[in-house]
MIDOSE-1310 file (N, C-alpha, C; in nm, 2 decimals, decimal comma, always signed):
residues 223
xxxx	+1,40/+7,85/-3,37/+1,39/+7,74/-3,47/+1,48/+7,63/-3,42; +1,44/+7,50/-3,42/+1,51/+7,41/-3,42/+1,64/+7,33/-3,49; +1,74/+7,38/-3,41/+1,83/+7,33/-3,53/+1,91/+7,16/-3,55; +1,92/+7,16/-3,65/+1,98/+7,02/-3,65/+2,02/+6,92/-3,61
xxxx	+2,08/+7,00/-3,50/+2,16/+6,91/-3,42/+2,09/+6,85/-3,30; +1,98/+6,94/-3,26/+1,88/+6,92/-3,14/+1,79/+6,79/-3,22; +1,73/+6,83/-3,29/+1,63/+6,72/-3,41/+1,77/+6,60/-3,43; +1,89/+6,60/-3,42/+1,94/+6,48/-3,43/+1,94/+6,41/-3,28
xxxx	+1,96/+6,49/-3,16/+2,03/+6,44/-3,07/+1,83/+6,34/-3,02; +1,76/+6,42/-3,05/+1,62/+6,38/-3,01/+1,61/+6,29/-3,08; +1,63/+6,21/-3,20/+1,61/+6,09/-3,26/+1,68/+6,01/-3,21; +1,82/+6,07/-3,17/+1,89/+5,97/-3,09/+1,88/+5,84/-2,99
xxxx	+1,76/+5,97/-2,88/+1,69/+5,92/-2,80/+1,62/+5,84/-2,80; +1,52/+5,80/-2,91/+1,48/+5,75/-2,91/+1,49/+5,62/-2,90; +1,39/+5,49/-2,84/+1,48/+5,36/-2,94/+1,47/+5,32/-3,05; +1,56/+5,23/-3,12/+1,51/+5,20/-3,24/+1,48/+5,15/-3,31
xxxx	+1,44/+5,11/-3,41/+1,33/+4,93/-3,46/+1,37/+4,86/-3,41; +1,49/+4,82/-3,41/+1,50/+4,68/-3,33/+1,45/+4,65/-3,22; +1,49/+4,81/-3,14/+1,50/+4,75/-2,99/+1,37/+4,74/-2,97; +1,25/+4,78/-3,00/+1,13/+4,81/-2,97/+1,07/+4,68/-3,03
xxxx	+1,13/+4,58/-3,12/+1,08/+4,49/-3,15/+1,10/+4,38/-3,04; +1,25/+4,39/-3,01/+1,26/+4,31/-2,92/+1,17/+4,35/-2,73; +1,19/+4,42/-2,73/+1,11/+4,45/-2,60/+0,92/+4,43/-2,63; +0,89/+4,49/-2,79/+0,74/+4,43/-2,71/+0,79/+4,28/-2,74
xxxx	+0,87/+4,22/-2,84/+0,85/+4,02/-2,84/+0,87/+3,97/-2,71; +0,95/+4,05/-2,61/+0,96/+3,95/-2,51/+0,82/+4,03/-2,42; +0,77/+4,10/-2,43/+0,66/+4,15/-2,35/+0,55/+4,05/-2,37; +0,56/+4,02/-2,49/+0,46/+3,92/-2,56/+0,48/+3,74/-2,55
xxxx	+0,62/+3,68/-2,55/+0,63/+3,60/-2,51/+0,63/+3,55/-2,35; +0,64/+3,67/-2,28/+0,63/+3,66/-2,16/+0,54/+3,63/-2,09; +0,38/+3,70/-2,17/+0,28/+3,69/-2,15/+0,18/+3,54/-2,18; +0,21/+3,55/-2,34/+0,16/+3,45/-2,44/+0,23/+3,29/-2,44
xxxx	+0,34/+3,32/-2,43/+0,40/+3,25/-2,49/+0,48/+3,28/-2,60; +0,55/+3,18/-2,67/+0,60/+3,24/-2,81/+0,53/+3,15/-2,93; +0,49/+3,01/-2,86/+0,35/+2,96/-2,98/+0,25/+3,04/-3,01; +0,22/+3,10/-2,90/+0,09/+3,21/-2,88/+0,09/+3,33/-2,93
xxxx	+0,18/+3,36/-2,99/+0,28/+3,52/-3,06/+0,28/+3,49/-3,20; +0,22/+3,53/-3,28/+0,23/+3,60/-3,45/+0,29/+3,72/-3,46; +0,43/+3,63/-3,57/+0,52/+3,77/-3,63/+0,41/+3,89/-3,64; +0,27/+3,85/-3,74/+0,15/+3,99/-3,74/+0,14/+4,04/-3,59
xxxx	+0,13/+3,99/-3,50/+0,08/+4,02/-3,36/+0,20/+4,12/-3,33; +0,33/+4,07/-3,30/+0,47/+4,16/-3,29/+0,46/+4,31/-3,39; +0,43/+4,31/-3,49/+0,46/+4,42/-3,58/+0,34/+4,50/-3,57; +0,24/+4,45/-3,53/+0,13/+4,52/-3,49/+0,17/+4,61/-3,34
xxxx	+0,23/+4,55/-3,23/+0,23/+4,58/-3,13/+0,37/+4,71/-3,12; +0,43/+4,67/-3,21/+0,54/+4,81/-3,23/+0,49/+4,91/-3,35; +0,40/+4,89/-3,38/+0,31/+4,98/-3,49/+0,39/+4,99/-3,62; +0,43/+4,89/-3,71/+0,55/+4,86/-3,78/+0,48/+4,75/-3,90
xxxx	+0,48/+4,76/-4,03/+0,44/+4,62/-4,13/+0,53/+4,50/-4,07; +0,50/+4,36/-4,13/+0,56/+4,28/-4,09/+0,66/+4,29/-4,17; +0,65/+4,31/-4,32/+0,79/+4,38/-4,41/+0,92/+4,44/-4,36; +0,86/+4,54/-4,22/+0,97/+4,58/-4,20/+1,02/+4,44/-4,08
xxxx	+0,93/+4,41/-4,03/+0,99/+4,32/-3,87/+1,08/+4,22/-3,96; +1,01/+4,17/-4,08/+1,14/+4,07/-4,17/+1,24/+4,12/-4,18; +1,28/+4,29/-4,22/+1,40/+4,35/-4,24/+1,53/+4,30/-4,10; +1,47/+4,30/-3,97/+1,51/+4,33/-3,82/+1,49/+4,14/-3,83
xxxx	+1,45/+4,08/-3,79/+1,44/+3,96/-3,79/+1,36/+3,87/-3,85; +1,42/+3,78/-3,98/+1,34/+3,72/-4,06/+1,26/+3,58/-3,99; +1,27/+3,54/-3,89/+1,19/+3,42/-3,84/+1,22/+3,45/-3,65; +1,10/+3,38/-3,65/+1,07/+3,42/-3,48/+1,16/+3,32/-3,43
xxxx	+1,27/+3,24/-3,47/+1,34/+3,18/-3,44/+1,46/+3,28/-3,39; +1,50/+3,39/-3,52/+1,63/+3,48/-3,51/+1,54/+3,58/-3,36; +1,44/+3,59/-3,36/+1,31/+3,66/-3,24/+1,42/+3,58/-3,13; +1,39/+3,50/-3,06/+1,41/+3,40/-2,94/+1,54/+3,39/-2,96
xxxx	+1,62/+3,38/-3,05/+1,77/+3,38/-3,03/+1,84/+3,55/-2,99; +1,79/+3,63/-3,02/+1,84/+3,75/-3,00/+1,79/+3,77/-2,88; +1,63/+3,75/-2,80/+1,62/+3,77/-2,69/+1,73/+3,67/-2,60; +1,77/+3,58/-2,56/+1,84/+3,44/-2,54/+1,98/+3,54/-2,54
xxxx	+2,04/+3,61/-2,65/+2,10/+3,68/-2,63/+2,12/+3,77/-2,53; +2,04/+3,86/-2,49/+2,04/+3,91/-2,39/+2,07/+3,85/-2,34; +1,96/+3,74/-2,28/+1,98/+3,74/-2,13/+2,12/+3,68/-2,13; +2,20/+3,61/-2,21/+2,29/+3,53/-2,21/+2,43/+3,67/-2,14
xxxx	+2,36/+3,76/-2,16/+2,48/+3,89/-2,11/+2,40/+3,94/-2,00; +2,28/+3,96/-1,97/+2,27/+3,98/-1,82/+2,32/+3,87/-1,71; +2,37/+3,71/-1,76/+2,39/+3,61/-1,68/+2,54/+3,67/-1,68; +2,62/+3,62/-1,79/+2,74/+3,69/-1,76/+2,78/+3,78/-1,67
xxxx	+2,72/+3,92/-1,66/+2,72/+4,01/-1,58/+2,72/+3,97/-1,44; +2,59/+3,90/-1,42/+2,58/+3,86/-1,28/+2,75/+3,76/-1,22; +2,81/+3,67/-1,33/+2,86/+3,67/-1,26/+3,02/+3,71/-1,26; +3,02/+3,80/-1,34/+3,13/+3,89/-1,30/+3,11/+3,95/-1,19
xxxx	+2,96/+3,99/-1,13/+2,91/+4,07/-0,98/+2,98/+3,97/-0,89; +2,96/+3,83/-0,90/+2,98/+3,73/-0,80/+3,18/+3,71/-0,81; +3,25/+3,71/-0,89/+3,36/+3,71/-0,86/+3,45/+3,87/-0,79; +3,36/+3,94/-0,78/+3,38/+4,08/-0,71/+3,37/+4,05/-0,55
xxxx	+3,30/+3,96/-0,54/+3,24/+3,92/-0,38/+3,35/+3,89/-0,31; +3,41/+3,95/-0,15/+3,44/+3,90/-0,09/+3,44/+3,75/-0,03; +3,47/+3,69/+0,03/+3,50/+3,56/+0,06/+3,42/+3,52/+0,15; +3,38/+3,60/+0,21/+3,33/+3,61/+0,36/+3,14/+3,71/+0,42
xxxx	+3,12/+3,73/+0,25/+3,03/+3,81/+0,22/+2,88/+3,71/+0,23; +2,82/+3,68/+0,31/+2,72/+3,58/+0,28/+2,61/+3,68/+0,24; +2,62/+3,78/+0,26/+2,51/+3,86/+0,27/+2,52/+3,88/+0,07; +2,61/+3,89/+0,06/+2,60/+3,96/-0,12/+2,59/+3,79/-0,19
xxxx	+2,66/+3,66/-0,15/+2,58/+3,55/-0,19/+2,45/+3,50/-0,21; +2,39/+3,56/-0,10/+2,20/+3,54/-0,08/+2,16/+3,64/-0,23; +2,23/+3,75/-0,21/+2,18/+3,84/-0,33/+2,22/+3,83/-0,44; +2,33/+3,69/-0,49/+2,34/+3,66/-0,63/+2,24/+3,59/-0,70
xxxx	+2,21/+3,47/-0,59/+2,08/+3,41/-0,63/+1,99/+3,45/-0,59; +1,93/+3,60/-0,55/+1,81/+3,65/-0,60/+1,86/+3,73/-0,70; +1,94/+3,79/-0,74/+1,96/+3,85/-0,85/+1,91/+3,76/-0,97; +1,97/+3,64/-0,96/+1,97/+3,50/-1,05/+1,82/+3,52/-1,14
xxxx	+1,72/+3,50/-1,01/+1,59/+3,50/-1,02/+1,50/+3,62/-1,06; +1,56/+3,70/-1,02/+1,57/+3,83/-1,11/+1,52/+3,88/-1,27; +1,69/+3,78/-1,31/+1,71/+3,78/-1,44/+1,61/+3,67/-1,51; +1,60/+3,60/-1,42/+1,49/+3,51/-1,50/+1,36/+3,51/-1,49
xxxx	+1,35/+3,63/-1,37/+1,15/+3,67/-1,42/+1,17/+3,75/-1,55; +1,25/+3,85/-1,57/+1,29/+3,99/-1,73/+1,24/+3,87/-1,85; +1,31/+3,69/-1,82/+1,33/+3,65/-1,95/+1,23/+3,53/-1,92; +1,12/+3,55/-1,85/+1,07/+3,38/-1,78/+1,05/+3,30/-1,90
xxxx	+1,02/+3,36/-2,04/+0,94/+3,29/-2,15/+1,02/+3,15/-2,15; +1,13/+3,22/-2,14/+1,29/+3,10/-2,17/+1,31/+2,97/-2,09; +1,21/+3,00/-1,96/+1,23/+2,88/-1,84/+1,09/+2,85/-1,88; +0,99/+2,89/-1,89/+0,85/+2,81/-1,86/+0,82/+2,74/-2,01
xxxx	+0,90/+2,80/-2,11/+0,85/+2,76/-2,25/+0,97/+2,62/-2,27; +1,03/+2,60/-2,23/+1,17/+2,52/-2,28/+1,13/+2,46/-2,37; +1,05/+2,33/-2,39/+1,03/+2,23/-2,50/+0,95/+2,29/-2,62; +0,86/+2,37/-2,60/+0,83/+2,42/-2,69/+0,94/+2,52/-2,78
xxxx	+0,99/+2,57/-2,71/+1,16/+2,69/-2,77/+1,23/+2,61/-2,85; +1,26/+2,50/-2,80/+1,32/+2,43/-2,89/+1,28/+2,37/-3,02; +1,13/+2,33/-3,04/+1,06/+2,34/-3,14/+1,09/+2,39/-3,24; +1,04/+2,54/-3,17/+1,05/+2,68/-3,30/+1,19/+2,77/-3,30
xxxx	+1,25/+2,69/-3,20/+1,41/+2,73/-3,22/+1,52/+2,69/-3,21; +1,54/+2,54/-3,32/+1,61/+2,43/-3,23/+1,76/+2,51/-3,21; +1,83/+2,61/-3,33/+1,94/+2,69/-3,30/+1,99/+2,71/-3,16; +1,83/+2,77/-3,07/+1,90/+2,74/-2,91/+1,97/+2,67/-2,78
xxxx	+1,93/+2,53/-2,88/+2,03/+2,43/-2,81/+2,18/+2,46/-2,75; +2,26/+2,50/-2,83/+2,36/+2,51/-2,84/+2,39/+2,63/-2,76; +2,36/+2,76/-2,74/+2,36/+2,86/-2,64/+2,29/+2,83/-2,55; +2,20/+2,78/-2,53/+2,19/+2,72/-2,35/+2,32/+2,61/-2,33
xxxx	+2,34/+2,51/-2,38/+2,40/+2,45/-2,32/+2,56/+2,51/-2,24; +2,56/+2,59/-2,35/+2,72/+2,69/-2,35/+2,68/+2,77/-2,19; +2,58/+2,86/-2,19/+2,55/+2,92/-2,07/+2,50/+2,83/-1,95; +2,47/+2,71/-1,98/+2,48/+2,60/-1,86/+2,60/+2,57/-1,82
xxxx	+2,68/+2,57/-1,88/+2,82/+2,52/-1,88/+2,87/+2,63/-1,82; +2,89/+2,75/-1,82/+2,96/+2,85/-1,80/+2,87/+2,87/-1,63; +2,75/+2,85/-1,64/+2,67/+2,92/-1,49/+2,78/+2,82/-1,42; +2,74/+2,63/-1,43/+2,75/+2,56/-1,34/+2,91/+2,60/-1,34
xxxx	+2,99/+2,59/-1,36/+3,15/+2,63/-1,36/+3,10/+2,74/-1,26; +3,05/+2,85/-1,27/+3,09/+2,96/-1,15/+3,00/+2,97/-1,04; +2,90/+2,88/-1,02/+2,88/+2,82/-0,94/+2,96/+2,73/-0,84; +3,02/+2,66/-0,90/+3,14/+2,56/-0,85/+3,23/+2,63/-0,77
xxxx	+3,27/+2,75/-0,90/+3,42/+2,86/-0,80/+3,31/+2,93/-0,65; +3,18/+2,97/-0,68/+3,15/+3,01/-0,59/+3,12/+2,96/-0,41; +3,10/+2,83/-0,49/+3,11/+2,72/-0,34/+3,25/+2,68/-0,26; +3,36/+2,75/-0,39/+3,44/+2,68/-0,33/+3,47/+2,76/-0,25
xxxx	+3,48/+2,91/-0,26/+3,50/+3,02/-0,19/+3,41/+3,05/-0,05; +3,27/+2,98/-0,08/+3,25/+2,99/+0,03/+3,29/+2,88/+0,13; +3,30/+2,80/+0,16/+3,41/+2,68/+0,18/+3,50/+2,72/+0,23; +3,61/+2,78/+0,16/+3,72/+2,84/+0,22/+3,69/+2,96/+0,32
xxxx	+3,52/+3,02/+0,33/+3,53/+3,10/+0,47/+3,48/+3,03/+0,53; +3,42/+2,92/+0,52/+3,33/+2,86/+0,65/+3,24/+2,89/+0,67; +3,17/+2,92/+0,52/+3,01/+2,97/+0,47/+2,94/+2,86/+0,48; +2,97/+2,75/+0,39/+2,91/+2,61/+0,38/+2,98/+2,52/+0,37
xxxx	+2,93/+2,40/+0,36/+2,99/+2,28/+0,42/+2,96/+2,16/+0,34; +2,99/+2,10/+0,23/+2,94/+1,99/+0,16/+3,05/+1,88/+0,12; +3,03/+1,76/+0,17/+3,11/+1,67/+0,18/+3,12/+1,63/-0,02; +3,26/+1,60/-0,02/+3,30/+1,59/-0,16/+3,25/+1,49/-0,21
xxxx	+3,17/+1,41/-0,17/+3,09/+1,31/-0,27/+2,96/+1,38/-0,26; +2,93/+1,44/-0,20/+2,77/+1,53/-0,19/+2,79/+1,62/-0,33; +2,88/+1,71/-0,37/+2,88/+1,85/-0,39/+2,83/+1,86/-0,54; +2,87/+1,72/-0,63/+2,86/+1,72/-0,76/+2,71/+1,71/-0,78
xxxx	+2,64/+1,63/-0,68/+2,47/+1,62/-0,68/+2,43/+1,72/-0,65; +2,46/+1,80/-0,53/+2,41/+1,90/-0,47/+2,39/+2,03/-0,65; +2,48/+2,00/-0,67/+2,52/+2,12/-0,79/+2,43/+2,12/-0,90; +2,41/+1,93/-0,93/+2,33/+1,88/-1,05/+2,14/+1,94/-0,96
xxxx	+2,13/+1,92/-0,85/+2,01/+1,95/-0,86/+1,98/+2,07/-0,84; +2,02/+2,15/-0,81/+2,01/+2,35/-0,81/+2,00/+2,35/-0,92; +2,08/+2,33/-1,01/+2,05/+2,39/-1,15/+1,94/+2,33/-1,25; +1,88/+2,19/-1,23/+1,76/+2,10/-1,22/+1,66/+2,20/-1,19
xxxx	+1,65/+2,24/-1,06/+1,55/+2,30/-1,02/+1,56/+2,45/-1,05; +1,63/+2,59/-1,04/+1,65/+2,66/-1,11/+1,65/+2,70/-1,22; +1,62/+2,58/-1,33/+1,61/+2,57/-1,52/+1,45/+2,53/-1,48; +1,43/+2,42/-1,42/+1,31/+2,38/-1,45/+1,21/+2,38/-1,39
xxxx	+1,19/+2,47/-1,25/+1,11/+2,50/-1,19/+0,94/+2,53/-1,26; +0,97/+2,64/-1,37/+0,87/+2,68/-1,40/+0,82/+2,61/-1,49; +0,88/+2,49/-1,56/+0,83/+2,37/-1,62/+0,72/+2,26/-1,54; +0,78/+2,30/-1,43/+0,73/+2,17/-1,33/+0,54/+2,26/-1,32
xxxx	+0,60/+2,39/-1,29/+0,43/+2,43/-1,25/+0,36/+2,44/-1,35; +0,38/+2,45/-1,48/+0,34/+2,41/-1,57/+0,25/+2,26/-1,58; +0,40/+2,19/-1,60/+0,25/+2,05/-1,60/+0,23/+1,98/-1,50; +0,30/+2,06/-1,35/+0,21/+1,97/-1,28/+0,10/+2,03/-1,22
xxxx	+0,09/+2,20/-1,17/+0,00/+2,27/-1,16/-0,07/+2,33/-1,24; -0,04/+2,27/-1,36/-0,13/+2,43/-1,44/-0,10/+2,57/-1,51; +0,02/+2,58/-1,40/-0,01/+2,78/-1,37/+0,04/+2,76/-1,52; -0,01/+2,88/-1,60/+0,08/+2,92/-1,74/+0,11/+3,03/-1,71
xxxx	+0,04/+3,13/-1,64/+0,08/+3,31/-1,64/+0,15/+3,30/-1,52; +0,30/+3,31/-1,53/+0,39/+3,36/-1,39/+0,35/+3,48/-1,37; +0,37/+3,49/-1,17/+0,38/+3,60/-1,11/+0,48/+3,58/-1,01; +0,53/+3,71/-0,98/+0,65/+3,78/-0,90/+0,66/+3,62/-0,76
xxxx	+0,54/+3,60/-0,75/+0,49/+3,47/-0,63/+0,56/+3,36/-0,71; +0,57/+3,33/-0,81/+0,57/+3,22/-0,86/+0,74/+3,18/-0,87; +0,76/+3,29/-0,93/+0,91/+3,31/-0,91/+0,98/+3,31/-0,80; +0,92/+3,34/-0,68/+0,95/+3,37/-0,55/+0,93/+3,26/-0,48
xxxx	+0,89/+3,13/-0,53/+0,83/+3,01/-0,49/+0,97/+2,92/-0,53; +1,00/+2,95/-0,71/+1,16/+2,86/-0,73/+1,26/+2,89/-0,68; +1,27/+3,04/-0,68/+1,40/+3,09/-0,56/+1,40/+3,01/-0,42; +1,28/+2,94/-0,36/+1,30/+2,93/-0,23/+1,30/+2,78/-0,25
xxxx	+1,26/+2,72/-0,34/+1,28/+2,60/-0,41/+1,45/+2,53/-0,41; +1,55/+2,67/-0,48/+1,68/+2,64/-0,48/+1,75/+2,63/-0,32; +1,69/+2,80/-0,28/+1,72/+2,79/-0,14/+1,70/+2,63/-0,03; +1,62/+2,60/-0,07/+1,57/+2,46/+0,06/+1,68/+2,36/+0,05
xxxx	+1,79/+2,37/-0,10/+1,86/+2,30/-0,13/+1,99/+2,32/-0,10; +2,01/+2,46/-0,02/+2,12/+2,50/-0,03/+2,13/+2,49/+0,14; +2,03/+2,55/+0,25/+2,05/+2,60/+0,36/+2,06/+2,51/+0,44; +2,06/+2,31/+0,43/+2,08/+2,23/+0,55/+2,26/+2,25/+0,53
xxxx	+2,33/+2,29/+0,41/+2,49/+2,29/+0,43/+2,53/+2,45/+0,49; +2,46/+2,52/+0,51/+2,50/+2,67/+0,55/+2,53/+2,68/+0,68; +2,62/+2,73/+0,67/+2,67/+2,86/+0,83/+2,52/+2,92/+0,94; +2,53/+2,89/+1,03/+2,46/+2,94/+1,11/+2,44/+3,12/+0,99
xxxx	+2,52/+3,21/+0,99/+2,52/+3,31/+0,96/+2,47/+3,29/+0,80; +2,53/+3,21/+0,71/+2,50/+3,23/+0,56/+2,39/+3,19/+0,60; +2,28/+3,07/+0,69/+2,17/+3,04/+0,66/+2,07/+3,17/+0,73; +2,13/+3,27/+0,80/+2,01/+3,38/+0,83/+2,05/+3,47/+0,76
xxxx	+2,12/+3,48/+0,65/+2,17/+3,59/+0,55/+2,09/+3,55/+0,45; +2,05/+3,40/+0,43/+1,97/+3,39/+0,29/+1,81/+3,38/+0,35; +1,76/+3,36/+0,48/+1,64/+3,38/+0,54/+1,58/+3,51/+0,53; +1,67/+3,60/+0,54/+1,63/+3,76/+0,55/+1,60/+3,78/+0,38
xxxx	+1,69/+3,72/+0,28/+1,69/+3,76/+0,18/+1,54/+3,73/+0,12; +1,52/+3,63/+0,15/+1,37/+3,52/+0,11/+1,29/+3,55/+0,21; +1,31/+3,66/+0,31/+1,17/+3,72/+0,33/+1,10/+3,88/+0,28; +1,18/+3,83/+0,19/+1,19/+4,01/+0,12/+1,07/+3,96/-0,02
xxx	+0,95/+4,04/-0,02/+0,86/+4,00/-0,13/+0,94/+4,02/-0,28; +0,93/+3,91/-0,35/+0,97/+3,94/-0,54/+0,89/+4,06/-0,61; +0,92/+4,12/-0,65/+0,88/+4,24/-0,69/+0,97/+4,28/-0,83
C-alpha cells in the first residue's frame, strides 16, 4: 500500500499550475505569437478553465512579464558565466555569445514580437531597459578584459559605436526579418543567421586567435 509520504513526494514531482502555464505560454508565443494567443487557447493547452489561469495570472500582460522574468535570470546567469572567464580564454568568449543566442531562441517571442509586447505589455518597458543597461555594462567589462589580453583591438572613439551596434543588431535582428523578409516562424537557421550577424561585427577587431576561436564556434549548426 502506498503510503503518504510516497503520494507526497510524487506530487512533488510534479510541476505545478503555474509552471505548466508558463511553459505551454511561451510554447505558444513562440510559435504564434502573443497577439495570436487567447488566454482560452493557454488554459485549454494546460488542460485548466480559464478561472483558474486568472487565479495564476490575471492578464496576458502579468503572462509576458513573468516569462521576461525568466529570461531576465537566464541573462543574469550568463553573465555571472562570463565574469568566471579567464582573461585570455577566447575560446569560452565565442561561447558567451552563443550561449547569448541560446537564451534568446528559449525566449524568441521577446525579440521577434517587440512592438507588438509593448502594446499588450507596456509594464515591460521598464525591465528591458534595466536588462539593456545591465547586458551593455558587462559587455563593456568584457571587452575591456579582452583588451587587456590582446584578444581585441578597438580604438577608443570606435568602441562606444561598435557597442551601440551589437546590441542594435542582437535586440533587433529578428525584427528586421520580420519586416523586411517576411519570416514570422524562427528556426534554429534563423537564429544562427543573427549570431553571425553580431559576429561580422566583432571579428575585423579580433586576435588572429579570438577570430578562429569564434569561426569554429559559428561553424557549429544552432540546434
Amino acid at each position: 500500500m502506498p503510503t503518504g509520504k510516497s503520494e507526497k513526494t510524487g506530487a512533488a514531482s510534479r510541476p505545478d499550475t503555474r509552471e505548466r502555464i508558463l511553459a505551454s505560454t511561451l510554447s505558444l508565443f513562440n510559435h504564434k505569437g502573443p497577439e495570436g494567443v487567447t488566454t482560452a487557447e493557454i488554459a485549454k493547452s494546460v488542460r485548466i478553465n480559464q478561472g483558474n489561469l486568472y487565479y495564476h495570472f490575471r492578464t496576458k500582460e502579468s503572462l509576458v512579464l513573468a516569462l521576461f522574468s525568466r529570461f531576465e535570470t537566464g541573462a543574469l546567469a550568463l553573465v555571472r558565466q562570463a565574469d568566471a572567464v579567464q582573461g585570455s580564454d577566447s575560446k569560452a568568449y565565442a561561447g558567451f555569445l552563443r550561449r547569448w543566442f541560446a537564451l534568446v531562441w528559449t525566449h524568441r517571442f521577446l525579440f521577434r514580437d517587440i512592438p507588438g509586447l509593448l502594446a499588450i505589455a507596456p509594464g515591460l518597458r521598464a525591465p528591458i531597459l534595466m536588462v539593456s543597461a545591465g547586458m551593455r555594462l558587462s559587455v563593456d567589462i568584457i571587452f575591456q578584459r579582452m583588451e587587456d589580453s590582446d584578444l581585441i583591438s578597438v580604438a577608443a572613439s570606435d568602441r562606444k559605436a561598435l557597442m551601440t551596434n551589437m546590441w542594435i543588431v542582437s535586440t533587433y535582428w529578428a525584427v528586421y526579418l520580420g519586416l523586411q523578409e517576411g519570416i514570422g516562424e524562427l528556426t534554429p537557421q534563423h537564429v544562427h543567421w543573427g549570431l553571425s550577424q553580431v559576429a561580422s561585427l566583432l571579428r575585423p577587431y579580433l586576435s588572429p586567435q579570438a577570430r578562429a576561436d569564434l569561426d569554429e564556434m559559428l561553424a557549429e549548426p544552432f540546434a
